[in-house]
N, C-alpha and C positions, 0 to 999 in steps of 0.2 A: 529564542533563536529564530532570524527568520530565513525562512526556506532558501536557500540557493540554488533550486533546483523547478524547474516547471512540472506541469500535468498534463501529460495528453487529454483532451475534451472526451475520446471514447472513452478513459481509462473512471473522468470523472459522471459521465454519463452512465456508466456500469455503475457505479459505486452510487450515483443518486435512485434508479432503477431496481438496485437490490434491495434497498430498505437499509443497508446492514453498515457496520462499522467495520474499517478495515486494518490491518499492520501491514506496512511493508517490512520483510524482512528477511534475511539471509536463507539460502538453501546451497545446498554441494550443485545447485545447478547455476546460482545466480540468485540476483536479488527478486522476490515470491512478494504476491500481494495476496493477503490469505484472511479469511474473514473471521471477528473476534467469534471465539469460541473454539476456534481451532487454532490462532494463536493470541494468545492474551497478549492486553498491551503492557509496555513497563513504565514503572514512572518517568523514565527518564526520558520515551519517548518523545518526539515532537508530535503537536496534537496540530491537523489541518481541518476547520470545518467546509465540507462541503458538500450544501444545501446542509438539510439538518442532518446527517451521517458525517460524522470524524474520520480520516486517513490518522491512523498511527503510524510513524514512518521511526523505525528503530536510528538512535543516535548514531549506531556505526554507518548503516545505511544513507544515512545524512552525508557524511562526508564525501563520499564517493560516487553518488549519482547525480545525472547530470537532467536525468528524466525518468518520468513514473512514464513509461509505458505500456502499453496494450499486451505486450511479450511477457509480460512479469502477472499479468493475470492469467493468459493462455500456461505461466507454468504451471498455475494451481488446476487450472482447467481440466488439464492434460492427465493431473494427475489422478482425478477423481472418473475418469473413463478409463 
């Protein structure tokens, strides 16, 4: 499947700068980019390499976004302060 959707450069910069692997995916807030270990990825996910670190971006989440934004990290952010 391929992406329909763009990356914000901060949103890919975060995700090159962390070291780590990411999911996007659903929260009762909006769509959440949240790093693996806190949520696992599924098979079904679509896998994005960026630099050596993967975005998992959940199939539902596919459909409907138009962008990985900066807002969707700030909710994991928000959450963890």
């Amino acid at each position: 499947m391929i992406p329909s959707f763009t990356i914000d450069e901060k949103v890919r910069a975060y995700i090159r700068k962390s070291g780590q692997d990411f999911r996007l995916c659903t929260s009762p807030k909006g769509p959440v980019l949240l790093p693996i270990g806190t949520a696992e990825p599924k098979s079904s996910d679509m896998k994005i390499l960026i630099g050596s670190n993967v975005l998992y971006v959940s199939k539902l989440q596919a459909k409907y976004i138009k962008k990985v934004e900066w807002a969707m990290v700030e909710r994991f952010l928000n959450q963890q302060s």
